[in-house]
TORDREN-194122 format. One line per 2 residues: number of its first residue (from 1); their letters; for each residue x, z, y of N, C-alpha, C. Coordinates in steps of 0.02 Angstrom, whole numbers, plus 50000, padded with zeros to 5 digits. Layout:
// residues N
NUM> A> X/Z/Y/X/Z/Y/X/Z/Y ~ ... $
This chain:
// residues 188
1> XX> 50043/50000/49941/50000/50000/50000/50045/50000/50062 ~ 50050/49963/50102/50075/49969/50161/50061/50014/50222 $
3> XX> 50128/50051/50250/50114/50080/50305/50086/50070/50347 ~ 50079/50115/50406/50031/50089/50466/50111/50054/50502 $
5> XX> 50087/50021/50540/50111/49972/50580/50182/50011/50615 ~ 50240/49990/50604/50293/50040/50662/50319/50097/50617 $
7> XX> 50275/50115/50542/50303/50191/50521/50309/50154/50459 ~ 50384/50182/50441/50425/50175/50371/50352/50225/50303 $
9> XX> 50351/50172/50274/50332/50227/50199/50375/50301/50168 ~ 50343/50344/50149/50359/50398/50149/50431/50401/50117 $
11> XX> 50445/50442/50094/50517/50468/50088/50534/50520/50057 ~ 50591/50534/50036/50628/50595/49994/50686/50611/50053 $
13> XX> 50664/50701/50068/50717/50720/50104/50768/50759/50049 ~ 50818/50719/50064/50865/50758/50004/50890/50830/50040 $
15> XX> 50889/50895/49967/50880/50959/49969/50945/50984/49933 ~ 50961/50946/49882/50994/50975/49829/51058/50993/49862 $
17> XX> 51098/51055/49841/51141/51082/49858/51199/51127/49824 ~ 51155/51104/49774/51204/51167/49703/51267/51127/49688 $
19> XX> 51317/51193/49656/51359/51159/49630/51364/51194/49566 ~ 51419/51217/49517/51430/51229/49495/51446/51311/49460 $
21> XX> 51439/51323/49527/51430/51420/49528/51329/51429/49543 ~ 51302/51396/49550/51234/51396/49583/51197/51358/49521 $
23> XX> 51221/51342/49458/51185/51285/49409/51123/51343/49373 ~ 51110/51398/49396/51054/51410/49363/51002/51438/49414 $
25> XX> 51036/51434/49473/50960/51437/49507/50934/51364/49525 ~ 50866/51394/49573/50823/51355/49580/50841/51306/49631 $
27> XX> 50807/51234/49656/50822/51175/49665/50765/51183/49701 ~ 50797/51166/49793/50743/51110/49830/50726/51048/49842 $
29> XX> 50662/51033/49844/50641/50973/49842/50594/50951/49895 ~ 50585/50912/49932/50556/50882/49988/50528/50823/49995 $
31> XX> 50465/50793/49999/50463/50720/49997/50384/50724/50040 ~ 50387/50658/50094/50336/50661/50101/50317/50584/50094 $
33> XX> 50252/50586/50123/50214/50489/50108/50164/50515/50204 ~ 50135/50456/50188/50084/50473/50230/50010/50403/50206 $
35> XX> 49966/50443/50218/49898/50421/50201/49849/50371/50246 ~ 49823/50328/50251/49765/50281/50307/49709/50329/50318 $
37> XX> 49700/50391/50302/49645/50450/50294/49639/50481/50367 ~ 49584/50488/50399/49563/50557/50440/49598/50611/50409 $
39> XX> 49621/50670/50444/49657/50719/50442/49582/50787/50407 ~ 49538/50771/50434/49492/50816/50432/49451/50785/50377 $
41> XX> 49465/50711/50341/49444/50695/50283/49486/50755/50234 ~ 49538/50728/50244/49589/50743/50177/49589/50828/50176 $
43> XX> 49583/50856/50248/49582/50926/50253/49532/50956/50196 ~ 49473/50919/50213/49404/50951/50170/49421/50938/50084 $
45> XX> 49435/50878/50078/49465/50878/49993/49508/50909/49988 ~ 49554/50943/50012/49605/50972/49989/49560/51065/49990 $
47> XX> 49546/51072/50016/49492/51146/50015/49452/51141/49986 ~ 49408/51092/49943/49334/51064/49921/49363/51078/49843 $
49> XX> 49412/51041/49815/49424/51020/49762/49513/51008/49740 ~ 49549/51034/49780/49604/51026/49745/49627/51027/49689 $
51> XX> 49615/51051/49638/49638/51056/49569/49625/50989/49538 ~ 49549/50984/49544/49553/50909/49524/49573/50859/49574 $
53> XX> 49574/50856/49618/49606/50818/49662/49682/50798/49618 ~ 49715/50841/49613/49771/50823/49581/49784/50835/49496 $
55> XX> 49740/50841/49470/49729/50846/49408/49702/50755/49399 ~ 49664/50736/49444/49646/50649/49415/49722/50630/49444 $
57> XX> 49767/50624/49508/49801/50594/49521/49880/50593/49473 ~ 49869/50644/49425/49927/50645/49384/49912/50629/49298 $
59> XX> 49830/50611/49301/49796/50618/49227/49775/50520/49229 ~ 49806/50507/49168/49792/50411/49169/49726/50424/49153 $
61> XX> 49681/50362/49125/49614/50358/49116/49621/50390/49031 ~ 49649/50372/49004/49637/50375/48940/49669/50444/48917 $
63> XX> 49704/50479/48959/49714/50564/48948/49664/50602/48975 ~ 49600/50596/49022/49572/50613/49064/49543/50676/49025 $
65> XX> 49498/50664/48949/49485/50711/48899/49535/50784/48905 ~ 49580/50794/48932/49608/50863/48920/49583/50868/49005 $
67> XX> 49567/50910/49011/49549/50942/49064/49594/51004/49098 ~ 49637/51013/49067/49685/51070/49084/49740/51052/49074 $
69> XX> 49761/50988/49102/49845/50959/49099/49823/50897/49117 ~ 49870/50870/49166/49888/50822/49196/49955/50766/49172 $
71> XX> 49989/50733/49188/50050/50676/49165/50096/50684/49231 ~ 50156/50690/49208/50211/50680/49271/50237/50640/49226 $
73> XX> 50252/50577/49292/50302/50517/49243/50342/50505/49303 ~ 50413/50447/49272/50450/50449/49302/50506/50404/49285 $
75> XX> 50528/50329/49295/50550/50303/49270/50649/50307/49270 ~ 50671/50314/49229/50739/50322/49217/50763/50259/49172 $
77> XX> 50817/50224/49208/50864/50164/49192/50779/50109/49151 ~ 50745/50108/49188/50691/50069/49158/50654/50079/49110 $
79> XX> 50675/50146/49091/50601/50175/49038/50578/50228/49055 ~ 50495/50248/49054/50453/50267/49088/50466/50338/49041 $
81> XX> 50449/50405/49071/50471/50464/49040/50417/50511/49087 ~ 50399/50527/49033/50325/50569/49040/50299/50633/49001 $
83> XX> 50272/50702/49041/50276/50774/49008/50196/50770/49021 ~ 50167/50790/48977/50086/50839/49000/50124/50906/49048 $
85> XX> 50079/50910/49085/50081/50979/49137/50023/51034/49153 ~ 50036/51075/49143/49963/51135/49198/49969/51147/49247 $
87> XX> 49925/51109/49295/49930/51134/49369/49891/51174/49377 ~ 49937/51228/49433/49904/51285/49451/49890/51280/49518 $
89> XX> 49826/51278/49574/49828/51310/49640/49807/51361/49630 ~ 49858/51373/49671/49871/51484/49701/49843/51487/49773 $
91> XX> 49822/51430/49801/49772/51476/49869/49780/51367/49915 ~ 49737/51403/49964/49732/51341/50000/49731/51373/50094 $
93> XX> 49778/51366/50131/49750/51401/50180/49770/51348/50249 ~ 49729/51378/50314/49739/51306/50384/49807/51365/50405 $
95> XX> 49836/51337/50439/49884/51355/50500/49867/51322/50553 ~ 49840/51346/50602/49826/51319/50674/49901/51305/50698 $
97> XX> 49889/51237/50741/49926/51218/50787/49936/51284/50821 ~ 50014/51257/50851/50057/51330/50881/50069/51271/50959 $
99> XX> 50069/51274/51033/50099/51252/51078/50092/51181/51085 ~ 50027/51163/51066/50039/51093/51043/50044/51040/51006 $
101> XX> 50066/51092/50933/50072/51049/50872/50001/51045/50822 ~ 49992/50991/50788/49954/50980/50748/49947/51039/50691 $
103> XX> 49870/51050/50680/49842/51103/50638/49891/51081/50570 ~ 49885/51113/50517/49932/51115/50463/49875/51146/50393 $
105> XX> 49861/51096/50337/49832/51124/50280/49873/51143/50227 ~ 49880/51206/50191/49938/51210/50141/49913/51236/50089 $
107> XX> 49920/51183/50030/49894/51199/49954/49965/51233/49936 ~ 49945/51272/49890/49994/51310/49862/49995/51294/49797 $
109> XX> 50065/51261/49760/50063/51237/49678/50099/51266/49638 ~ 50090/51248/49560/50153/51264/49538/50110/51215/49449 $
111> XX> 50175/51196/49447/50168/51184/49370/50214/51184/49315 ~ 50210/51194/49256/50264/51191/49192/50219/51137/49147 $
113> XX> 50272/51105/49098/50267/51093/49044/50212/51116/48999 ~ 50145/51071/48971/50100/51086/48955/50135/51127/48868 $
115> XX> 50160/51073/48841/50203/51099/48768/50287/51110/48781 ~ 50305/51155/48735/50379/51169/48757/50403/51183/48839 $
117> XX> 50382/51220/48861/50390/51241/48930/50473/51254/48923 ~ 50492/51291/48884/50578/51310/48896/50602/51235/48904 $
119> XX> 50595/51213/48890/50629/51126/48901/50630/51105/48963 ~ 50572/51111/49013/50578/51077/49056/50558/51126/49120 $
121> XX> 50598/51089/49179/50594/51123/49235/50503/51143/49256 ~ 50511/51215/49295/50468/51275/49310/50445/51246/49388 $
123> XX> 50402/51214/49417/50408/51201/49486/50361/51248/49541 ~ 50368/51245/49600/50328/51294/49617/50329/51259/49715 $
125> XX> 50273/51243/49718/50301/51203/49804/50223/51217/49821 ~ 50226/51175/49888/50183/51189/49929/50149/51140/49953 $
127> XX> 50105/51095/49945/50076/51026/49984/50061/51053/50036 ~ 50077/50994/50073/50049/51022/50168/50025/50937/50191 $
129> XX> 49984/50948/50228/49937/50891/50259/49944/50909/50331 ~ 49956/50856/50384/49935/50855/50458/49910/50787/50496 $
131> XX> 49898/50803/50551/49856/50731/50560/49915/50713/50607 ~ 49927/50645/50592/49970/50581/50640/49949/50561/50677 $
133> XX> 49875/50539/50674/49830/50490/50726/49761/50507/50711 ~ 49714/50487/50747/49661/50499/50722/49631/50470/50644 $
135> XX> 49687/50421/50631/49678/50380/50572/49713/50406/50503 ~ 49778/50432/50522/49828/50440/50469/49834/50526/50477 $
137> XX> 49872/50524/50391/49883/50587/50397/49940/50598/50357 ~ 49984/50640/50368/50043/50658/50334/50048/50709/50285 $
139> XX> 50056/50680/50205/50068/50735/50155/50137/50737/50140 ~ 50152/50806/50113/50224/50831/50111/50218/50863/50049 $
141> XX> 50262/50877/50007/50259/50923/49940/50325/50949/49981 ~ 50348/51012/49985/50388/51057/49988/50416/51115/49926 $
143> XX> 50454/51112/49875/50452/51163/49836/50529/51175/49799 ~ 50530/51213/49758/50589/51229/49709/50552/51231/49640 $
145> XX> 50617/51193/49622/50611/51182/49517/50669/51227/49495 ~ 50662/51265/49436/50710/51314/49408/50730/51254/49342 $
147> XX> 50791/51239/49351/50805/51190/49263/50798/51246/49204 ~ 50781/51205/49156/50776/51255/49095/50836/51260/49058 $
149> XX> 50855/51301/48990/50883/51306/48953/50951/51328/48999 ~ 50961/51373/49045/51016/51416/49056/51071/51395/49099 $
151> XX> 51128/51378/49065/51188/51360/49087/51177/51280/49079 ~ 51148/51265/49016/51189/51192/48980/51146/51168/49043 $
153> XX> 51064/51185/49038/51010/51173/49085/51029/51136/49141 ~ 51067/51183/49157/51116/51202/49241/51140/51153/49262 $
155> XX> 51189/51138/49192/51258/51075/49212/51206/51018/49193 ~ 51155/50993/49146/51134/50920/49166/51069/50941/49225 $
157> XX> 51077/50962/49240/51036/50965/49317/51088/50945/49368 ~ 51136/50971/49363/51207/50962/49421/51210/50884/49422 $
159> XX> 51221/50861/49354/51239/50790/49334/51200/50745/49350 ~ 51141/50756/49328/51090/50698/49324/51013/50729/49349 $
161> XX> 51002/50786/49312/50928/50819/49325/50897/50823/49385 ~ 50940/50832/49437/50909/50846/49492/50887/50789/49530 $
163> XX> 50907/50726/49492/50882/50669/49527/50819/50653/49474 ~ 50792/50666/49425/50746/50643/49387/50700/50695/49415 $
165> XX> 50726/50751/49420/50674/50793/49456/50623/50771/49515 ~ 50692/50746/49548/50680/50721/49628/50616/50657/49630 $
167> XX> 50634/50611/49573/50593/50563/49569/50520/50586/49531 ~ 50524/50609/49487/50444/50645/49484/50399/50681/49525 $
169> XX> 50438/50704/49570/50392/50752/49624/50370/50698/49668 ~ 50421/50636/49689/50403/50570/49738/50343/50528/49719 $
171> XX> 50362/50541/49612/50310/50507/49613/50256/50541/49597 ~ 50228/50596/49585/50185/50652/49591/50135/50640/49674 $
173> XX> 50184/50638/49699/50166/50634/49772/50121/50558/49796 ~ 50159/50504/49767/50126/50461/49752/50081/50437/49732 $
175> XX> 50064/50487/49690/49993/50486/49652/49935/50514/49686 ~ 49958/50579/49705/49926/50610/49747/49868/50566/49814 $
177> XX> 49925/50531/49851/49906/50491/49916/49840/50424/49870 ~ 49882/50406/49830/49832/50348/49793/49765/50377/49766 $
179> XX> 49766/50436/49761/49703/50479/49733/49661/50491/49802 ~ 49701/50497/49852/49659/50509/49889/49615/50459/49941 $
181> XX> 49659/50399/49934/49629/50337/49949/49577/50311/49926 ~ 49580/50339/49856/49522/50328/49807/49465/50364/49808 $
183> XX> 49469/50415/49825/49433/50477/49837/49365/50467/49914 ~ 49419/50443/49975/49401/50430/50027/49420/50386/50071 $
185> XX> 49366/50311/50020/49364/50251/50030/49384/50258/50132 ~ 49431/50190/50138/49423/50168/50189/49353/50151/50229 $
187> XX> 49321/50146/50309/49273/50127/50320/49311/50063/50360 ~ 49306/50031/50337/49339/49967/50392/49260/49945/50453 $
């Protein structure tokens, strides 16, 4: 889907910072997109219905039957790599504009690994929505992933993990915006 006119499609702000003394804590992650949505559309779905809101945007048609796990996928060297998940929202709350700035909606997330959770990274972030224009609106996922399995965990997170990470949450996020397009048809 193409941006609005003048604004780059969303983005990954790179977070990662660990090295080698730091391989078993947790990992930030940042990415935002932005949406063709009213601000006060997307505000109300995100307070109305979030769970499923992002329970269809991470669930294909033909997984839809589990109702309590969603799909994170994510393509690596050209093959598609994909976990069932449980999403959790832990609260939904506004932040009023401060001096000027645009009001602020913040879902609160977190999800693991629907089977074998020790395997795969623990995430825990924050969606936030604000309005750009009267037309557009800006979503953000903000959060930290803990890698699993310890040390070894640690070092292919250092190596490689934290970029497969990086790309599931982008495309998580991705899904998200496309769900909500879907959700709340354009009025042309």
């Amino acid at each position: 889907m193409p941006a609005a006119a003048g604004r780059e499609r969303g983005g990954i702000v790179r977070a990662y910072s660990g090295d080698m003394t730091s391989i078993r804590q947790s990992q930030t992650l940042r990415c935002y997109e932005y949406v063709d949505r009213p601000y006060t559309a997307v505000r109300t779905l995100l307070h109305d219905r979030p769970l499923e809101l992002l329970r269809r945007a991470t669930t294909t048609a033909v997984a839809r039957t589990n109702q309590l796990a969603g799909t994170l996928r994510v393509e690596v060297a050209g093959v598609e790599l994909g976990v069932e998940v449980s999403l959790h929202v832990r609260g939904v709350r506004d932040d009023d504009g401060v001096a000027g700035l645009s009001p602020i909606t913040r879902v609160t997330i977190g999800w693991e690994a629907a089977r074998a959770a020790s395997l795969f990274p623990l995430m825990s972030a924050e969606l936030s929505a604000w309005p750009l224009t009267s037309s557009e609106t800006q979503i953000e996922i903000s959060g930290d992933y803990t890698p699993p399995l310890g040390l070894v965990g640690g070092a292919i997170n250092a190596a490689v993990g934290h970029r497969i990470a990086e790309a599931a949450v982008h495309q998580f996020l991705e899904d998200v915006v496309e769900q909500i397009r879907r959700e709340l048809p354009s009025r042309v």
